[in-house]
C-alpha positions in Angstrom: 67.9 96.6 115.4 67.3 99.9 117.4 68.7 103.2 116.3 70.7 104.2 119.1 73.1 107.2 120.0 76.1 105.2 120.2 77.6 104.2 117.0 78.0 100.9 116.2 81.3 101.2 115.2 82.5 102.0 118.7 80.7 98.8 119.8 82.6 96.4 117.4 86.1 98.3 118.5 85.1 97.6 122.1 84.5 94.1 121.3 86.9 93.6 119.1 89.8 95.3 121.5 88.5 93.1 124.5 89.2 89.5 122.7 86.2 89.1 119.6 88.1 87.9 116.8 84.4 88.9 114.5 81.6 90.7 115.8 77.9 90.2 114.5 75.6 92.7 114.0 73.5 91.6 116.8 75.6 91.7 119.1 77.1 95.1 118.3 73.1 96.4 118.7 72.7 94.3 122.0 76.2 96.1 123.4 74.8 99.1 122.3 71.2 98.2 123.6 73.1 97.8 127.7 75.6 100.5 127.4 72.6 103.2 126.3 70.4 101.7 129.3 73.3 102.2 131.9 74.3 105.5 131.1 70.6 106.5 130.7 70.8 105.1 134.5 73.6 107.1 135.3 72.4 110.2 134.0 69.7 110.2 135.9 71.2 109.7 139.2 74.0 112.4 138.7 71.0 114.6 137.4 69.3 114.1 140.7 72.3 114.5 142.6 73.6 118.1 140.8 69.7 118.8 141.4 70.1 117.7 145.4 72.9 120.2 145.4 71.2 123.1 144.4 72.8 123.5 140.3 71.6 122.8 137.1 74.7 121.8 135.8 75.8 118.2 136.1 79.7 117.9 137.5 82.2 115.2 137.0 82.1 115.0 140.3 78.1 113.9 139.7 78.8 111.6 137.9 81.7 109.8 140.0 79.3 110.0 143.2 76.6 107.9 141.0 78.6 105.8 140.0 79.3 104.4 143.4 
C-alpha cells in the first residue's frame, strides 16, 4: 500500500456511508489510489486554466470550469 495524502480513514467513511457494511484495507488504498489520480487530474487542468487567464492563483471558479 501507497502512502498517499488522503487518509484512509476518510476512504472507509466514504465507503462505509455509500452501502459497505466492512471495508478492507485494500480497498480503502485502491479508493485512495483513484481519488488522488483524479484530483491530481483536476489540478492540473484548473492550474492551466487560472494560468490561461493571466493569475497565479487557482479560483473555485477553476476548478468548476475543469470539471466540465
Amino acid at each position: 500500500m501507497g502512502d498517499g495524502i488522503l487518509p484512509l480513514a476518510a476512504m472507509e467513511k466514504i465507503l462505509k456511508n455509500n452501502g459497505a457494511a466492512r471495508v478492507s484495507a485494500d480497498a480503502k488504498d485502491a479508493l485512495r489510489i483513484a481519488l488522488e489520480d483524479e484530483a491530481r487530474k483536476l489540478a492540473e487542468k484548473a492550474s492551466q486554466i487560472a494560468k490561461h487567464a493571466g493569475r497565479t492563483t487557482v479560483k473555485e471558479e477553476d476548478i468548476r470550469l475543469a470539471l466540465k
